[in-house]
C-alpha positions as CSV (number, residue, x, y, z in Angstrom):
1,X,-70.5,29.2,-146.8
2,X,-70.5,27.2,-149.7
3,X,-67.1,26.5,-152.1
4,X,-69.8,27.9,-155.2
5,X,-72.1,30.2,-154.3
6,X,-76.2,28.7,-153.9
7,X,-74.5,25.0,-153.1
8,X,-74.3,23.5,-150.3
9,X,-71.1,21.7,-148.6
10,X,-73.1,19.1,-147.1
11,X,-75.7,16.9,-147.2
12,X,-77.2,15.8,-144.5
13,X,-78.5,11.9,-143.7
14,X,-82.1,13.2,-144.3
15,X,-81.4,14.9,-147.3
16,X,-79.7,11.1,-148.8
17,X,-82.7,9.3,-147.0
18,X,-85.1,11.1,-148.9
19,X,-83.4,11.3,-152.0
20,X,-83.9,7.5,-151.7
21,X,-86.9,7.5,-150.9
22,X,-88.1,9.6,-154.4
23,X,-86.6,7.4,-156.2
24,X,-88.4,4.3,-154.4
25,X,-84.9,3.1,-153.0
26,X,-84.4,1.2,-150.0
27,X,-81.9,4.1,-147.8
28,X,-80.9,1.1,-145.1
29,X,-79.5,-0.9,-148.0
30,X,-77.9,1.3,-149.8
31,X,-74.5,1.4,-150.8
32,X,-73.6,4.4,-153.5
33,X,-76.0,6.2,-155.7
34,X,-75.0,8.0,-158.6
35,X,-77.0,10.3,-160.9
36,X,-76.1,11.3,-164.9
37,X,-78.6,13.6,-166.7
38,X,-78.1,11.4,-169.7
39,X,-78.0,7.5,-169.0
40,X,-80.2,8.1,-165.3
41,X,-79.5,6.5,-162.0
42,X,-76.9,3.9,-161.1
43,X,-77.7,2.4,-157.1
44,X,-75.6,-0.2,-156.0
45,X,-77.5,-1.5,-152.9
46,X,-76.7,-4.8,-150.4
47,X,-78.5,-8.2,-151.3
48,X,-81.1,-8.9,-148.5
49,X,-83.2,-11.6,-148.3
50,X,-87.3,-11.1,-147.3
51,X,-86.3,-10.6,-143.1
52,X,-84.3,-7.3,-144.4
53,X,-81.2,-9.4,-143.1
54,X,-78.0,-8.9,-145.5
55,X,-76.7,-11.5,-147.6
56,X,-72.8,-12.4,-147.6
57,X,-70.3,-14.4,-149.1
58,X,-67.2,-15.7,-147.7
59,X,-67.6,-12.8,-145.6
60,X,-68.4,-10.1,-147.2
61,X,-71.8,-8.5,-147.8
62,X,-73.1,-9.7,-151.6
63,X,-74.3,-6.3,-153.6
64,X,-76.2,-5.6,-157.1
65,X,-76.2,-3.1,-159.2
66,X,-79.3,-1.4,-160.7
67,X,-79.7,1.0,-163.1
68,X,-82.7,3.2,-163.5
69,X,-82.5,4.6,-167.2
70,X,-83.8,8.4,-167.3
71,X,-86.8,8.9,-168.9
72,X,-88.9,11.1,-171.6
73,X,-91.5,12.2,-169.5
74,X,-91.9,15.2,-167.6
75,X,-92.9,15.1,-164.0
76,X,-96.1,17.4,-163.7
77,X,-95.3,20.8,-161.8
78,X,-92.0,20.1,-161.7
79,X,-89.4,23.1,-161.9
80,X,-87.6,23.8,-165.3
81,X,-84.2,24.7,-164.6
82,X,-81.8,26.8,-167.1
């Protein structure tokens, strides 16, 4: 049971991987994500060179930032919530 009724209290590994993978993401490198209807989507993901190997810095893994602004368009069949 949910603390709000219709939400869930978890979110399962899959759920995050796939989230990801919508938003063309790399899941293994991934750090935090968050989402704001307004400015779009903020990932902060771990450097890795072209072998998928992490990068680090006097020890501790290097990570970027990227921000993916939210857009005008409407996706095609996509639901219209209230």
């Amino acid at each position: 049971m949910s603390f709000i009724d219709g939400f869930p209290q978890t979110v399962t590994l899959k759920q995050m991987q796939e989230a990801c993978a919508a938003l063309g993401l790399p899941a293994r490198h991934l750090v935090a994500l968050s989402m704001d209807v307004q400015d779009g989507v903020v990932a902060v993901l771990h450097v890795a060179n072209d072998d998928g190997r992490i990068l680090a810095h006097r020890g501790a893994p290097l990570i970027t930032e990227l921000h993916i602004p939210r857009g005008e368009e409407e996706v095609p069949g996509a639901a219209a919530d209230g």
